[in-house]
BANUGU-692934 format. One record per residue: residue number from 0; residue in three letters; z, x, y of N, C-alpha, C in turn. Coordinates in nm, 2 decimals. Atoms other than C-alpha are relative to their C-alpha. Layout:
N
[r NUM; ala; [Z; X; Y]; [Z; X; Y]; [Z; X; Y]];
...
//
This chain:
143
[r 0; unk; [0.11; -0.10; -0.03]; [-2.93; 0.94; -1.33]; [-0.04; -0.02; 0.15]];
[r 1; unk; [0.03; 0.00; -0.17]; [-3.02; 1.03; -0.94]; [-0.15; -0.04; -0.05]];
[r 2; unk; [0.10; 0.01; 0.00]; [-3.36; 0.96; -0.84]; [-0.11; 0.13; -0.02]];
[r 3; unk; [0.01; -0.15; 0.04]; [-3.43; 1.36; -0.86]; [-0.02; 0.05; -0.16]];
[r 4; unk; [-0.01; -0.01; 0.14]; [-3.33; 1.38; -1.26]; [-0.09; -0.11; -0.04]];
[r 5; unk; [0.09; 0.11; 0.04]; [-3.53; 1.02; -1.32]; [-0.14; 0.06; 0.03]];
[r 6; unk; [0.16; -0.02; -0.02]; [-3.86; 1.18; -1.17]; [0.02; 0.12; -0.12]];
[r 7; unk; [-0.01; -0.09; 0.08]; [-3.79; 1.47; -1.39]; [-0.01; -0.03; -0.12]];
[r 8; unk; [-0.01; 0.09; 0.15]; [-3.73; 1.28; -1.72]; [-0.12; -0.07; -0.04]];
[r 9; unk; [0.15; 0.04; 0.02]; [-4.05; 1.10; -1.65]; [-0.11; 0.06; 0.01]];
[r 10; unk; [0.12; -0.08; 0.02]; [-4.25; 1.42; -1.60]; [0.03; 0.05; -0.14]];
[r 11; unk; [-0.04; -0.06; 0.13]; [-4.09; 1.55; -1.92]; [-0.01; -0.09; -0.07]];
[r 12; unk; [0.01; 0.07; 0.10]; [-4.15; 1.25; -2.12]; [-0.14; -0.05; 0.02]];
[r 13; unk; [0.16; -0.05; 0.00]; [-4.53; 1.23; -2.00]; [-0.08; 0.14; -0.04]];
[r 14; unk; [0.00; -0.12; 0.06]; [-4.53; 1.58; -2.14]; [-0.04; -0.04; -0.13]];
[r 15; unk; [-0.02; 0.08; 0.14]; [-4.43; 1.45; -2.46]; [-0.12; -0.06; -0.03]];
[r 16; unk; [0.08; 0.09; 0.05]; [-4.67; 1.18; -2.47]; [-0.14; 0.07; -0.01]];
[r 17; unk; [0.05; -0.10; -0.04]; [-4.95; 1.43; -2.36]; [-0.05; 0.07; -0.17]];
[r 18; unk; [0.05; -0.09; 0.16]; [-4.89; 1.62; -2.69]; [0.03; -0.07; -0.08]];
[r 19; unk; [-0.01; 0.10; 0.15]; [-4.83; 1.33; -2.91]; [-0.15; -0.07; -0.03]];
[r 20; unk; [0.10; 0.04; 0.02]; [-5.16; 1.23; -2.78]; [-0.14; 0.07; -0.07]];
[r 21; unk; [0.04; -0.08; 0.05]; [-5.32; 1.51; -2.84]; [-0.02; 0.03; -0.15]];
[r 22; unk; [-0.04; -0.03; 0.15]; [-5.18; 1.60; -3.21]; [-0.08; -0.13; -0.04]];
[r 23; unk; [0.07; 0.11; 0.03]; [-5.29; 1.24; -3.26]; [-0.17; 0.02; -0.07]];
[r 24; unk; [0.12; 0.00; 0.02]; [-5.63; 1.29; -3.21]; [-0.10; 0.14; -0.08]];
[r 25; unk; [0.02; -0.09; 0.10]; [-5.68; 1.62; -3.38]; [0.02; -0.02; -0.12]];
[r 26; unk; [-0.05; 0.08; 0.15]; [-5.51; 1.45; -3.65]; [-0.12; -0.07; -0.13]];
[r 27; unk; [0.13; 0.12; -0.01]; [-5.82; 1.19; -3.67]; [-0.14; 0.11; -0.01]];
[r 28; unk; [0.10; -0.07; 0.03]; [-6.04; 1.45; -3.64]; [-0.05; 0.11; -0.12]];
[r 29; unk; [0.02; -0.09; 0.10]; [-5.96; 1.68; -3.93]; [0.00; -0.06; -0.12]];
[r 30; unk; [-0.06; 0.07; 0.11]; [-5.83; 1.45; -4.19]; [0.12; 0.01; 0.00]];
[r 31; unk; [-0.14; -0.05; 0.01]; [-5.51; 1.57; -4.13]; [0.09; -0.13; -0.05]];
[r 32; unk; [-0.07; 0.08; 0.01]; [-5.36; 1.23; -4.18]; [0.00; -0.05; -0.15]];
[r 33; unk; [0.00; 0.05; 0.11]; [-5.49; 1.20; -4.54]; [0.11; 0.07; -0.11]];
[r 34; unk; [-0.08; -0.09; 0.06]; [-5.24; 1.45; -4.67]; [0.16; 0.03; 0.13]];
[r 35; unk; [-0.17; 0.08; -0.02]; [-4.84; 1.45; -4.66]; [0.00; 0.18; 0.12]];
[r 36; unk; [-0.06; -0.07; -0.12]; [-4.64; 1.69; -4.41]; [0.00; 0.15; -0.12]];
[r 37; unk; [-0.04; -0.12; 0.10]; [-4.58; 1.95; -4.72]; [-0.14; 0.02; -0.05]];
[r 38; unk; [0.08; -0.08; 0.01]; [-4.92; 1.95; -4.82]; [-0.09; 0.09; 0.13]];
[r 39; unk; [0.05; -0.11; -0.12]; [-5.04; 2.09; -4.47]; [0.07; 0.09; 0.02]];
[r 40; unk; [-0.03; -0.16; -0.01]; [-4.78; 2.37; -4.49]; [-0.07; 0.03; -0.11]];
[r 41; unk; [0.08; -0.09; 0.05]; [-4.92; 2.46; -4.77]; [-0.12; 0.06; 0.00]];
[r 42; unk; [0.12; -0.05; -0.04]; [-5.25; 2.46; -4.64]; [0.02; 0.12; 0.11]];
[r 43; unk; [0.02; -0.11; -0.07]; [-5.12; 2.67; -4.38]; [0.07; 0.14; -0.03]];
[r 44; unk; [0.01; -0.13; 0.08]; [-4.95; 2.91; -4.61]; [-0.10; 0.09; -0.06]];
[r 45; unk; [0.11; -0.04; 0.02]; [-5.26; 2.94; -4.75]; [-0.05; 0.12; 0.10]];
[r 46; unk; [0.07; -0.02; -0.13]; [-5.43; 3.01; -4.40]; [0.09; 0.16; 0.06]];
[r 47; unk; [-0.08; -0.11; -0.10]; [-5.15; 3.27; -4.29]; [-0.01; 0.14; -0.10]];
[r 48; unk; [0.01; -0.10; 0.14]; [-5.18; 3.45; -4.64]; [-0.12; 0.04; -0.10]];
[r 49; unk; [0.13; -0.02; 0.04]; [-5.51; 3.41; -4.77]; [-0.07; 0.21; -0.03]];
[r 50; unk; [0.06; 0.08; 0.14]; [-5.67; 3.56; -5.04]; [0.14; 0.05; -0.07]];
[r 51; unk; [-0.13; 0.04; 0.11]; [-5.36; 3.46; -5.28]; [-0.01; 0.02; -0.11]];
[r 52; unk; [0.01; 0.07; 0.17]; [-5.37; 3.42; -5.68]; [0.05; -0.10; 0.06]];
[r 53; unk; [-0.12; 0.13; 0.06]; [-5.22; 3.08; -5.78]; [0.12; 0.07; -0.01]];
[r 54; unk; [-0.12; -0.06; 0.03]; [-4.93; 3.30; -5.90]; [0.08; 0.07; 0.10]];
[r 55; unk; [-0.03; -0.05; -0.13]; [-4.88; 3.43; -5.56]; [0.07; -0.12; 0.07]];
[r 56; unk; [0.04; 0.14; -0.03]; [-4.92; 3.07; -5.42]; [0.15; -0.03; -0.06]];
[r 57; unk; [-0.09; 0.03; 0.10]; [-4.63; 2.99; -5.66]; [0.11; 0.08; 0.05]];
[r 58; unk; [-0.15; -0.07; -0.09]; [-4.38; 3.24; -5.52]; [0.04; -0.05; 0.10]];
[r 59; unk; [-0.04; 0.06; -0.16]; [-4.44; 3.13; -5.21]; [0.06; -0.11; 0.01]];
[r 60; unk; [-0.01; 0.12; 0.00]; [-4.39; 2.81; -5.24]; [0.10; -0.07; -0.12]];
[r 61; unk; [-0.11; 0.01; 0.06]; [-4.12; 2.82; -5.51]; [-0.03; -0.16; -0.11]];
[r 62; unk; [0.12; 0.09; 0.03]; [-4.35; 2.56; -5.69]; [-0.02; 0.02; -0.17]];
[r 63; unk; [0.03; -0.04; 0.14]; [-4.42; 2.60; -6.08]; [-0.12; -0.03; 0.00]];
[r 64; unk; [0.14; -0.03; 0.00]; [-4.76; 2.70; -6.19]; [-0.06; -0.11; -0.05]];
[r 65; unk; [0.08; 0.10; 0.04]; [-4.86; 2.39; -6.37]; [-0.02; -0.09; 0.16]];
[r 66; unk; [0.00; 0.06; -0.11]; [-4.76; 2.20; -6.03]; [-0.10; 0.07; 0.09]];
[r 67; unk; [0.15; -0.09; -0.07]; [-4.99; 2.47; -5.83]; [-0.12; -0.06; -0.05]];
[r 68; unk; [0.11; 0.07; 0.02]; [-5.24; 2.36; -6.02]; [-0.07; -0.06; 0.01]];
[r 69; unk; [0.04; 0.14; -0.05]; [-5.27; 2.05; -5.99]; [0.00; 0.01; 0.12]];
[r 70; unk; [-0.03; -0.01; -0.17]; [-5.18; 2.09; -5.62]; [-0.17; 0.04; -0.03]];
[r 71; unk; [0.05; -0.08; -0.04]; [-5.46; 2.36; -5.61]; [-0.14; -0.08; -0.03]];
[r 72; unk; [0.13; 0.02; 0.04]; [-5.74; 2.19; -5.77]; [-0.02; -0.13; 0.10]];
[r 73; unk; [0.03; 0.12; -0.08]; [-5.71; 1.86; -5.57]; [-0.04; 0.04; 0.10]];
[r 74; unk; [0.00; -0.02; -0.13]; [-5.72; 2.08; -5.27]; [-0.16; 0.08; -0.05]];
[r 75; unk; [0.16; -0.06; 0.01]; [-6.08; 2.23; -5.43]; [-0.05; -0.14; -0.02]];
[r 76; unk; [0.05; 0.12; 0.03]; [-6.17; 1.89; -5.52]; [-0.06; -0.10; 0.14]];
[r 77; unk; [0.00; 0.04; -0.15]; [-6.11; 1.77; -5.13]; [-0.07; 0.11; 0.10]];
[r 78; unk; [0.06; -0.11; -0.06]; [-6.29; 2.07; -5.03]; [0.06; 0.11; 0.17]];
[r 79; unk; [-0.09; -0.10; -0.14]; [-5.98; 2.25; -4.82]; [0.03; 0.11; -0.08]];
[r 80; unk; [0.00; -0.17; 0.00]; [-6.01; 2.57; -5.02]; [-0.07; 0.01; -0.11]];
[r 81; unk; [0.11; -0.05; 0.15]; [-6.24; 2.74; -5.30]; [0.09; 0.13; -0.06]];
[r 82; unk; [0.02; -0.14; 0.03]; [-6.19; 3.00; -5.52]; [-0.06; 0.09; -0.05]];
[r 83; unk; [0.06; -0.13; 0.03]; [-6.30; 3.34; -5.54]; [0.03; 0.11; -0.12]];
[r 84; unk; [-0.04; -0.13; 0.09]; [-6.34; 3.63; -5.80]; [0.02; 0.12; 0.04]];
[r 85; unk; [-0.04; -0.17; -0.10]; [-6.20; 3.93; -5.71]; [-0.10; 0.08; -0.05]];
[r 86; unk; [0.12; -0.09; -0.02]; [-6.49; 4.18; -5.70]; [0.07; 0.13; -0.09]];
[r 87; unk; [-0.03; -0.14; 0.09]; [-6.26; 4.45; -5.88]; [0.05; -0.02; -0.15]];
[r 88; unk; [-0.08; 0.05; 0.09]; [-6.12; 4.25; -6.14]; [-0.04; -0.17; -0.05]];
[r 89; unk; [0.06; 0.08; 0.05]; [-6.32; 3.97; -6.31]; [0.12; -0.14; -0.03]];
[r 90; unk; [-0.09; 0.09; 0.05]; [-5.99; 3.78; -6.46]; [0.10; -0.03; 0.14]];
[r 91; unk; [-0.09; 0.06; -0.10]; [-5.84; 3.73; -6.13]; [-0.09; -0.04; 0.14]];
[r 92; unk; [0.04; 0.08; -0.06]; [-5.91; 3.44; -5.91]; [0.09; -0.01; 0.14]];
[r 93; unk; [-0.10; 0.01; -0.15]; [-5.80; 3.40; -5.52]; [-0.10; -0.14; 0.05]];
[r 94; unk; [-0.01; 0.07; -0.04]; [-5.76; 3.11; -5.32]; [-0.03; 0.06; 0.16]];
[r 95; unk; [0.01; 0.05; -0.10]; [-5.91; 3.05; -5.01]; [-0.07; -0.08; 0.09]];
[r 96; unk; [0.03; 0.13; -0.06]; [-5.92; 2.84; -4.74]; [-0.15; 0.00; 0.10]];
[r 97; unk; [0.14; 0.04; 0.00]; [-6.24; 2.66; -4.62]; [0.03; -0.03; 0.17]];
[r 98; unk; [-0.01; 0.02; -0.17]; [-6.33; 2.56; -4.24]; [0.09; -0.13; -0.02]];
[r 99; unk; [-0.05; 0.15; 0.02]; [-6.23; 2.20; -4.35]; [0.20; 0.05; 0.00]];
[r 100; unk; [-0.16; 0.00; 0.04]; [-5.88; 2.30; -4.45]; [0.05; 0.15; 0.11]];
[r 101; unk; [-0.02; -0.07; -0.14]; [-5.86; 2.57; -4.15]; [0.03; -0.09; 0.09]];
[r 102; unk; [-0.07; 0.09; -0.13]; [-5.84; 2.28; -3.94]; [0.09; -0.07; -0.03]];
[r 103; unk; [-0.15; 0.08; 0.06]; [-5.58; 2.07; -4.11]; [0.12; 0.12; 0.01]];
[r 104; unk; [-0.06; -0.09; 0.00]; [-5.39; 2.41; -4.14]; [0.04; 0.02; 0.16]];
[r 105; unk; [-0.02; -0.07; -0.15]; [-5.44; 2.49; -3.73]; [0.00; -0.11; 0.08]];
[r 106; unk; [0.05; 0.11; -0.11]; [-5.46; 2.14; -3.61]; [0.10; -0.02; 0.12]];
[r 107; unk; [-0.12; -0.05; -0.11]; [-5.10; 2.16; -3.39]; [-0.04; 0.14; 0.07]];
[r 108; unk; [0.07; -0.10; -0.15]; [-5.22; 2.48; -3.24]; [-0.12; -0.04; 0.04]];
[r 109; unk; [0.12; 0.03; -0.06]; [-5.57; 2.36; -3.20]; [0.06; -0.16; 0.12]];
[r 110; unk; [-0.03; 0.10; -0.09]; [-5.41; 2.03; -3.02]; [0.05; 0.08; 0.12]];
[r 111; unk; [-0.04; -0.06; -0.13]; [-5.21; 2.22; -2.81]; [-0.03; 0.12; 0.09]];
[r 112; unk; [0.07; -0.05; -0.05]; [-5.45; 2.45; -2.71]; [-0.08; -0.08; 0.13]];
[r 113; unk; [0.04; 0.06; -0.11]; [-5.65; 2.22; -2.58]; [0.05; -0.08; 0.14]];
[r 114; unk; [-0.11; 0.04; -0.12]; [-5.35; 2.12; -2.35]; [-0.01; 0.08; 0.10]];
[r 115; unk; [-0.02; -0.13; -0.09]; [-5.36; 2.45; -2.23]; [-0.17; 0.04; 0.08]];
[r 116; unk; [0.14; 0.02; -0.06]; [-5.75; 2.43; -2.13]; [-0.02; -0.09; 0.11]];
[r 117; unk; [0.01; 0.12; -0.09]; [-5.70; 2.12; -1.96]; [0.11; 0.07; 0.13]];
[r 118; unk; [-0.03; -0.08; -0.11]; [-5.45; 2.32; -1.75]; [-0.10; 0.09; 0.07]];
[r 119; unk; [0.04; -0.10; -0.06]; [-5.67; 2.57; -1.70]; [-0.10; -0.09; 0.07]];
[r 120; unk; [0.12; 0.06; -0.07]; [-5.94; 2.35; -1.58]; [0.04; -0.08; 0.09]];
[r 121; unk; [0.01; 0.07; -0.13]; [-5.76; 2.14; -1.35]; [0.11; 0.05; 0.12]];
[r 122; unk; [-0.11; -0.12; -0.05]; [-5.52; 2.42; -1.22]; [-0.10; 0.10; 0.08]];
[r 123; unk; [0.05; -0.10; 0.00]; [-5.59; 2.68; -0.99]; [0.05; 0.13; -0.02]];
[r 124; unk; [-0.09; -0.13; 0.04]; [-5.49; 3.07; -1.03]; [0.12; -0.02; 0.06]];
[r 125; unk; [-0.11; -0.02; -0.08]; [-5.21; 3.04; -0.83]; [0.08; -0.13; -0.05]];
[r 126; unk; [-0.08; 0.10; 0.04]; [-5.06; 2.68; -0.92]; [-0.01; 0.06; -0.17]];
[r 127; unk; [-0.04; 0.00; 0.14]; [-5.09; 2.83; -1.31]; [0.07; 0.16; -0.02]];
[r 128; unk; [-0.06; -0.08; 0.00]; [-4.92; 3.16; -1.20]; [0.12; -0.07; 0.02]];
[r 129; unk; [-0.14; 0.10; -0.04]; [-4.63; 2.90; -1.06]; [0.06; -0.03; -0.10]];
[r 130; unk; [-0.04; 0.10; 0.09]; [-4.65; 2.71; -1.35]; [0.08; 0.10; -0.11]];
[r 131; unk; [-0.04; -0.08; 0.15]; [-4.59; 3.02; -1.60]; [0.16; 0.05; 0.06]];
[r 132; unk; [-0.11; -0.05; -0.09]; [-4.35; 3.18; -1.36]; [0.16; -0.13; -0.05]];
[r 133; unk; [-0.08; 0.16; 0.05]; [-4.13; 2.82; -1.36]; [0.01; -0.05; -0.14]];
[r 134; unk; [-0.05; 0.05; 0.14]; [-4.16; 2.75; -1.73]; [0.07; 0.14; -0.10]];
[r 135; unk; [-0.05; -0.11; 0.05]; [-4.06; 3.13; -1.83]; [0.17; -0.03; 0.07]];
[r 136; unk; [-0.12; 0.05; -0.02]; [-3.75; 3.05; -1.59]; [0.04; -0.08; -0.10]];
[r 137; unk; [-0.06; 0.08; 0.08]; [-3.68; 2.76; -1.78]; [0.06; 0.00; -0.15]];
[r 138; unk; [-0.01; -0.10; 0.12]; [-3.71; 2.95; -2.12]; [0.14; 0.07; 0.01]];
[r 139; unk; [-0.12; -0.11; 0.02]; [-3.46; 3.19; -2.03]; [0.13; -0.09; 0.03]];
[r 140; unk; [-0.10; 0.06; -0.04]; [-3.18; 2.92; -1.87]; [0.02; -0.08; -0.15]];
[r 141; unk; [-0.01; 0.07; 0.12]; [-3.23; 2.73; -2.25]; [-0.02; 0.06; -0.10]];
[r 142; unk; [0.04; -0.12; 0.17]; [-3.31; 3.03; -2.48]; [0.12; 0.12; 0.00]];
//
């Protein structure tokens, strides 16, 4: 590797670290860490789909209703979603999600948002027109 590709490799792998540090710490901040990689998609199935039945829930997620269940109550129990009575229909119950389980759900875009703040704040207009400019290049030569 020249010395040209080596500085490159080390801005692209301070990148990296950047948003590992980040995720990290949102991580810590939501709970996110107390719950597995599958139950935060389904928190953010929830979150992209909301208000669900269980039986809904269950399609999606290709899941059997007793397993929902259980899933669904530990996730009322932990207080990352409640349910609701539907207002037209007394016997049907919807699922949704709570602020607490909004942020376990959004915590990878909320980390890397605030990546994008910290740009903005230590960027000026013109060095973050460069930057978009130069990373849309790079998009299109790898996409």
């Amino acid at each position: 590797m020249n010395e040209r590709e080596n500085e490159l490799y080390n801005i692209y792998q301070k990148l990296i670290e950047l948003d590992e540090k980040s995720l990290d710490y949102e991580a810590k901040n939501c709970e996110r860490n107390k719950l597995t990689d599958c139950q935060c998609r389904y928190l953010r199935l929830i979150d992209d789909n909301e208000p669900l039945t269980s039986g809904q829930f269950a399609k999606l997620t290709c899941v059997s209703r007793p397993t929902v269940t259980q899933l669904l109550n530990r996730f009322i129990k932990d207080g990352y979603i409640e349910k609701e009575c539907s207002k037209s229909d007394k016997r049907v119950w919807y699922i949704k999600i709570t602020e607490k389980g909004r942020k376990i759900a959004r915590y990878e875009q909320n980390a890397r948002y605030k990546i994008v703040q910290l740009m903005e704040t230590n960027l000026d207009d013109n060095e973050i027109n460069q930057l978009i400019q130069l990373m849309e290049k790079l998009l299109k030569i790898g996409g």
